[in-house]
C-alpha positions as CSV (number, residue, x, y, z in Angstrom):
1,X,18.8,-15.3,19.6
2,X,19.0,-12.0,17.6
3,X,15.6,-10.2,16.6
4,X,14.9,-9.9,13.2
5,X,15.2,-6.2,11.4
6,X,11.6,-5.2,11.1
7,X,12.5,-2.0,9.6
8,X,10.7,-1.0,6.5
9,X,13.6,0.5,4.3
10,X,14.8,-1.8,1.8
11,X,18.5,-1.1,0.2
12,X,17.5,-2.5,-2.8
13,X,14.2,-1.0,-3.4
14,X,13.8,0.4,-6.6
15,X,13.5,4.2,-7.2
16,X,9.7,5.3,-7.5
17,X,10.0,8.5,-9.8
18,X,6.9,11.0,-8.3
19,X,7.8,13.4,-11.5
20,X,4.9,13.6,-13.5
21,X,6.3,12.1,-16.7
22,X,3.4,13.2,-18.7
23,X,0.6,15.8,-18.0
24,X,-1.9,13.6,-20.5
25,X,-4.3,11.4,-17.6
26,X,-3.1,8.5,-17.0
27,X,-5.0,5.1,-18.0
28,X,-6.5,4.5,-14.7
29,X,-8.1,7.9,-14.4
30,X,-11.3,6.5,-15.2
31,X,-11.5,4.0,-12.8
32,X,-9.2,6.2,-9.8
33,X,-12.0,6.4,-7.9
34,X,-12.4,2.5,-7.1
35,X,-8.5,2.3,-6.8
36,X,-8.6,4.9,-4.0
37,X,-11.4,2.8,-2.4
38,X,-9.5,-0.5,-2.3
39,X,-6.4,1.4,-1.5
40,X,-7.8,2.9,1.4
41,X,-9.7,-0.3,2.3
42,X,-6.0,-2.3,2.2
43,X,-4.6,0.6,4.5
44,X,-7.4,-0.2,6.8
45,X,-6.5,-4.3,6.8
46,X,-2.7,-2.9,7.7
47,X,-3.8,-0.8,10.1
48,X,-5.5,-3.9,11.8
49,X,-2.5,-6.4,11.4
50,X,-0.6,-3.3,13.6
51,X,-3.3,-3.8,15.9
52,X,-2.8,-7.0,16.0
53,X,0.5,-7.0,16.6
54,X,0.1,-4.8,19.3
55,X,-2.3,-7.2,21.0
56,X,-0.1,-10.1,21.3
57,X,-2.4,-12.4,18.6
58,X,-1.3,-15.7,17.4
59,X,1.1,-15.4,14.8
60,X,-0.8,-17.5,12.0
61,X,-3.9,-14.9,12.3
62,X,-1.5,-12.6,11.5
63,X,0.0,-14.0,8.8
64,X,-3.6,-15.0,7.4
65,X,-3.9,-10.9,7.6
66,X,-1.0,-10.1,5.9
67,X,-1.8,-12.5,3.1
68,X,-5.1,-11.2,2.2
69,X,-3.6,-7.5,2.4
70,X,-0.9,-9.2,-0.2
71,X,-3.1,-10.2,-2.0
72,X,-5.7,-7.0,-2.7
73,X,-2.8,-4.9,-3.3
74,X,-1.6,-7.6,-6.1
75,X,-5.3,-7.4,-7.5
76,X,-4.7,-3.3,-7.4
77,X,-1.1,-3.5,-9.4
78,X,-2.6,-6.4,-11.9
79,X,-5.1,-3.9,-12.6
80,X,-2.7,-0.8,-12.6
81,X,-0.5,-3.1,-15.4
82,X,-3.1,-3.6,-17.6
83,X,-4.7,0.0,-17.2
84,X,-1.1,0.7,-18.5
85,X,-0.8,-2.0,-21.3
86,X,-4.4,-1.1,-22.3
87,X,-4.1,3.0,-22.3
88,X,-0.1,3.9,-22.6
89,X,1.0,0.9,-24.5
90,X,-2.1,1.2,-26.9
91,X,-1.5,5.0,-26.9
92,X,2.2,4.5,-28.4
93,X,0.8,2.3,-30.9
94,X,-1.2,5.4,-32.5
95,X,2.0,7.5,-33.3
96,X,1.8,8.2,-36.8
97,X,5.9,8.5,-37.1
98,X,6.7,4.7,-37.5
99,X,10.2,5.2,-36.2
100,X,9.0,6.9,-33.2
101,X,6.2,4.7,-32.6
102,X,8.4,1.5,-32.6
103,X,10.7,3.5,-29.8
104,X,7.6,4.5,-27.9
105,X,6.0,0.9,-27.8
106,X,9.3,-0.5,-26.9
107,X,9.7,2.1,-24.2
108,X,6.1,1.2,-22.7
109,X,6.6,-2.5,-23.0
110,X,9.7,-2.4,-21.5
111,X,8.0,-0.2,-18.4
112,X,5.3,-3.1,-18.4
113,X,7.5,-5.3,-17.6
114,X,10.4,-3.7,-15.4
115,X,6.4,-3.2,-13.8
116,X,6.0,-7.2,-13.6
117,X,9.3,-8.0,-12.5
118,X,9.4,-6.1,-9.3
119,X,6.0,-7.1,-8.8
120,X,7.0,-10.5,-8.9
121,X,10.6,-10.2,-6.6
């Protein structure tokens, strides 16, 4: 019986750009606070499923673990998706160059929902 690769490199991961793209804040500034507080809490709940791991607990409490830290980082990039629908698609919208601001709302859409689709892989 061959153990499965638990390594956490993915070959088809997609590229995360860490650029800044645009020095305007972003549309979750406001609220960064509270996504750095559920972040961190999520980290924590990993932290414990290692722990758990490392303890030799039965494998359904872990997997009841690993779904609830599923599914607050879900709740964390539902909220990032709609920060971005509802600040950089919104903020396309308002360029006064109509050719421009049908490219920029595509552009932003079409981030949206690259967004969603790896989200949803």
């Amino acid at each position: 019986m061959s153990t499965p690769d638990l390594s956490m490199s993915q070959p088809d991961a997609p590229t995360i750009n860490v650029e800044p793209e645009h020095p305007a804040p972003h549309g979750y500034t406001s609220n960064k606070d509270a996504y750095l507080k559920r972040l961190k809490r999520i980290e924590g709940q990993v932290r414990g499923i290692a722990r758990m791991v490392e303890d030799d607990k039965y494998c359904i409490d872990i997997l009841t673990q690993v779904a609830a830290a599923t599914k607050a980082l879900h709740a964390v990039s539902l909220g990032l998706v709609e920060e971005h629908i509802g600040h950089c698609v919104v903020g396309a919208a308002s360029e006064p160059n109509p050719e421009a601001r049908a490219e920029q709302i595509d552009a932003k859409v079409k981030e949206a929902t690259d967004a969603i689709g790896r989200l949803l892989r």
